[in-house]
Every structure is written in structure tokens, then in C-alpha cells.
Phi, psi and omega in degrees: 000138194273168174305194189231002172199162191302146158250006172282005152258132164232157170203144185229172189199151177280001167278004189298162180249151207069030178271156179297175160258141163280058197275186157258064188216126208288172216177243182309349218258309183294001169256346176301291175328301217273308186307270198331301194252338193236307171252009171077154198220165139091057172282125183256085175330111145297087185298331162174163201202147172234167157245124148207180199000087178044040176226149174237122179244108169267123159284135187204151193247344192278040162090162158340141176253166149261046169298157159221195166259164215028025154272152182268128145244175194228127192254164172192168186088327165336113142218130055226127195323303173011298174277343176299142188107177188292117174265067128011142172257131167250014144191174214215098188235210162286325214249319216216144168236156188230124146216168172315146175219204157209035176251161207277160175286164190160166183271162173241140198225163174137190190232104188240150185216169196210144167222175195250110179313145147244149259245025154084028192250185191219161172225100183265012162228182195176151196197180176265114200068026192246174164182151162220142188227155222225154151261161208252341187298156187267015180224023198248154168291007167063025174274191185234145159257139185240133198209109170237099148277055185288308181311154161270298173338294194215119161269155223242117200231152167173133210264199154201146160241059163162141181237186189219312186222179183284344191237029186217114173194188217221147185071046204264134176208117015289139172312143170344323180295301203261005149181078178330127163099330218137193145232179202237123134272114194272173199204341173197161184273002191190129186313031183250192163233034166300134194248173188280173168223152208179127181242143199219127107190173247195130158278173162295354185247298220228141181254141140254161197213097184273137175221154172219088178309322188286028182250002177267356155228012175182120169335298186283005140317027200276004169301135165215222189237141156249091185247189206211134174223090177197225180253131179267175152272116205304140146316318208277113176314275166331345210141143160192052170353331177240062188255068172227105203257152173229131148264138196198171179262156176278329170220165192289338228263157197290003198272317168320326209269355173292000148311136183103309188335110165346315186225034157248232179252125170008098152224171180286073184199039196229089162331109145224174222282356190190140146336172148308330170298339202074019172237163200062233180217192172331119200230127183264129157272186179218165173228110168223113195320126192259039157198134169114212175239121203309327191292335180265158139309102189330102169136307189283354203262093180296357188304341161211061176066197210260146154263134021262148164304111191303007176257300179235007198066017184284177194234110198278181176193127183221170199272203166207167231228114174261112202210160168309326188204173178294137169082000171270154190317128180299153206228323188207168179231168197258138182269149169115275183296156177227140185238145203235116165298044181175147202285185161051040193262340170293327182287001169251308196276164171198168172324114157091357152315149171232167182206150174283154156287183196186153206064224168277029131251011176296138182126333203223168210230086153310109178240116187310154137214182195213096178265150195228142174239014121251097152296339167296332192273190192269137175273126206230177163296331177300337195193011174220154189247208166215131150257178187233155174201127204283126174253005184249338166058227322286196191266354190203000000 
């Protein structure tokens, strides 16, 4: 029996408990990776569990789990077998997670356990610090992500549309031309195993993914990049087989990497495997907001004044767009992200804030982040924004 309500979003963060870590030690990114998107983490022995008026409460006496609300989790050993599979959580203690059913009240039996789902992807190649990872939707364009985690720092992405092996494919996108080796996601401002603060979340097509390297030398370093690797939603009435984008940096060094950034200013540095047509190779995109200015950071982008708005105190959010060049036809739209048409949005909000939606998003669950394009510095209204990116889904 499926939840009762959607489960098709997950999302994790590194203050959850027991969540992996994210260092400058090689690695860190890809077991970060493998829990998150392929085998699920934080597994919980279940002491006894009831149903009653539609609610299911697992009880466990071994400490805090890292459910939370609206996180998923995948339950197993339950009977009736029913409750077994992917949960949304709807409350939360120390002793207990609680979500919805549409099963009768009643004790519940077994040898039940609980973990932090994962977000359905698969990894069919693997090395030593290497991994590549493909999504399982039956509908997704199935391209591959290749992750060489050899580096301490920063790691090396690059996308294909087909492998063979974990270090042999076809379609490389960026292509060889346009970026030997690969793009750079950096992962710590320092070679230790001082670990990041780092946001993961994810439909079955697509991952965002936050990092704040400089949080490996001060707590209050919570600014990074936001990049992304999967399927986006496309325009093309017909189609669009390669609609699948990887965002990256061009060189490892760190003053660099807020380029490319999900939620920063327009650059040519958001890959996918082909045009819209389905013809040639690798094609460099821009991200841009489809309202407000491609050139700012989400949160710094005054285009429509400062937050809260002195007219009504709203807080606006609008997606963003993926096209060949700033002002070209949008091509895809990014699922997920959200970009805040307005400054001065960091003095409220900060990483891992959450806020409801409202409108045509009511209903849903917004979680902050806070992208910068200086993250060595102390993150101020000066240099660091908010963007929001929806955890409750789904996305498409």
C-alpha cells in the first residue's frame, strides 16, 4: 500500500542525527552521495508501533531518530505489511515518528525498523573513490553522473549518456573541449575532516545539492553553491530526451566556485547531453530567474526592492529557466528551486530555515538556503542571499 500522500521528495541536511559527513578528505562527497540518493541512512529498531484515527506511531526507546516532519522514511518488518515502504512523516518526538495511513486502528507486529529513505537512484559503477549514478524513474532520460572523488577539496562531475565502466562512456557532457577532466564542486575550504554543513534534496530525476565549504572553519560559515544534477522540466511539446542538466565550477579554486551556482548570476556553466533537438553534443546553458535579475544572487536581487515587501510584506519566489544564453528562449524549467526577486533577504532567513508555502504552494514545505558568491567571508546582506527549494513535492 503506497503512503496517502505524496513521497516523492526527500531531503537531508548535515545537522540531522547520523547523517554522513561531508570533509576535505577524499571520499566524503560520494558516501554522502551513496546514503542520500542510493541506500538510505539513520536505520531505527522499532519497539512497538499502533494505528489509531489514521495515524501510525512507531515507538523506539534507543534515542532521537533523523526523522523529522516531512521527511520520508522506509519502513520494513510491519504487519499488516501495508505500512511497510516509504512514509512522509507527520510528527515527530524524541521516543516517536508518527505519519498517515488509511489503515484501521489496531496494534501493529513484526521485527520493524525505520530508516531515512532514499531518493530511488541507483549506482551502477563504482571504483576506488569513484562512483557513477543513474536514475531508476521510468521515465527519466537515464543519463549518468560520474563523481571522482580522489580530491580532498573539491571533486571532479561530469555527466554521460552512456558508460560502460565506472571510468568509460559516450556523451560526455561538458564535453572534453569544453571542460577536460570534468567541472569542480568544491566540498571544504580545507584538506581535514572538519566536516561542512551541506543540504541534499531530491526527486527520483533530479538532486540539489548545497555545500558551504568554509563551515570546515567556522560554524557561522553557512553560505555555499548550489548545484544540481538530473532532469529538468522541459517546454518542448514533443519531447526533450536530453532535458538533463549538471551544474559545476570551471576551476577548483575556491574563489571561483560560486559560478555556475543554481542560485546565482547567469553563467555558462550548466551542461546538457545534446540541443533540444536531439542532435549534435554537449550544449552550454545559463540559469536564469524568470523574474528579476539573471545577474544577482537569489535573495541579493533587488528587482523588485528589499524583503519584506513595504507594500504588503510578501516574501516573492519565482523558478528559474535554463536556455542557451541570457534572454533566449527558455528551454527547461529547474523543478525544485525557487529564486527570491528581492535584497536584503539573508537578514531573515538563513540554511535549513523552513517556511509554508502559500498560494499555489500551499500545503508545502520550503527550506532556505543561503547561496553567496563570497562564502570565505562571514555571511552578511552584503554577499550572501536566500534562495528556497520545495521539500514537500512533488516537483513535476
Amino acid at each position: 500500500m503506497a503512503s496517502i500522500v505524496d513521497t516523492s521528495v526527500k531531503h537531508a541536511y548535515s545537522s540531522m542525527a547520523g547523517a554522513p559527513a561531508i570533509n576535505g578528505t577524499a571520499g566524503s562527497l560520494i558516501a554522502a552521495l551513496d546514503a542520500f540518493l542510493v541506500t538510505g541512512w539513520g536505520s531505527k529498531a522499532v519497539d512497538s508501533a499502533s494505528i489509531s484515527n489514521g495515524v501510525c506511531r512507531l515507538n523506539f526507546a534507543s534515542g532521537k531518530s533523523a526523522a523529522e516532519i516531512h521527511a520520508v522514511i522506509s519502513v520494513t518488518g510491519a504487519s499488516p505489511s501495508a505500512l511497510n515502504g516509504e512514509q512522509r512523516v507527520a510528527a515527530v518526538a524524541n521516543g516517536w515518528v508518527e505519519f498517515k495511513t488509511a489503515l484501521p486502528d489496531g496494534a501493529v507486529s513484526g521485527s520493524i525498523s525505520f530508516k531515512m529513505a532514499p531518493a530511488g537512484w541507483v549506482k551502477p559503477f563504482a571504483g576506488t573513490k569513484l562512483a557513477v549514478y543513474q536514475s531508476q524513474d521510468p521515465q527519466s532520460t537515464k543519463m549518468f553522473l560520474r563523481v571522482d572523488d580522489t580530491g580532498s577539496v573539491s571533486a571532479r562531475v561530469v555527466g554521460f549518456e552512456s558508460m560502460t565502466d565506472v571510468s568509460s562512456g559516450a556523451g560526455a557532457f561538458p564535453s572534453l573541449l569544453q571542460m577536460p577532466g570534468g567541472g569542480y564542486w568544491a566540498k571544504s575550504a580545507q584538506a581535514t575532516a572538519a566536516s561542512v554543513n551541506w543540504v541534499l534534496v531530491a526527486d527520483s530525476r533530479k538532486f540539489i545539492l548545497l555545500i558551504a565549504p568554509n563551515s570546515s572553519v567556522g560554524a557561522t560559515f553557512r553560505a555555499g553553491i548550489t548545484r544540481g544534477f538530473g532532469d529538468d522540466l522541459h517546454f518542448r511539446p514533443g519531447g526533450d530526451s536530453y532535458a538533463c542538466s549538471l551544474s559545476f565550477a570551471e576551476t577548483p579554486a575556491q574563489g571561483n566556485q560560486g559560478a555556475g551556482g543554481l542560485d546565482g548570476p547567469a553563467a555558462l556553466l550548466h551542461a546538457m547531453p545534446r540541443n533540444y533537438t536531439g542532435l549534435g553534443s554537449s550544449v552550454l546553458h545559463v540559469a536564469a530567474p524568470f523574474s528579476g535579475s539573471s545577474n544577482a544572487v537569489s535573495g541579493m536581487d533587488a528587482a523588485f526592492g528589499s524583503f519584506p515587501s513595504p507594500v504588503d510584506g510578501s516574501l516573492r519566489l519565482t523558478k528559474k529557466y535554463l536556455a542557451e544564453f541570457v534572454g533566449a528562449t527558455p528551454r527547461c524549467e529547474l523543478p525544485g528551486l525557487f529564486h527570491v526577486p528581492q535584497a536584503s533577504a539573508f537578514n531573515t532567513f538563513k540554511t535549513g530555515d523552513f517556511i509554508p508555502g502559500t498560494g499555489a504552494l500551499a500545503g508545502r514545505r520550503l527550506m532556505a538556503l543561503t547561496p553567496s558568491m563570497g562564502y570565505s567571508s562571514a555571511p552578511t546582506a552584503g554577499n550572501a542571499g536566500v534562495s528556497f527549494v520545495d521539500v514537500t513535492g512533488p516537483w513535476r
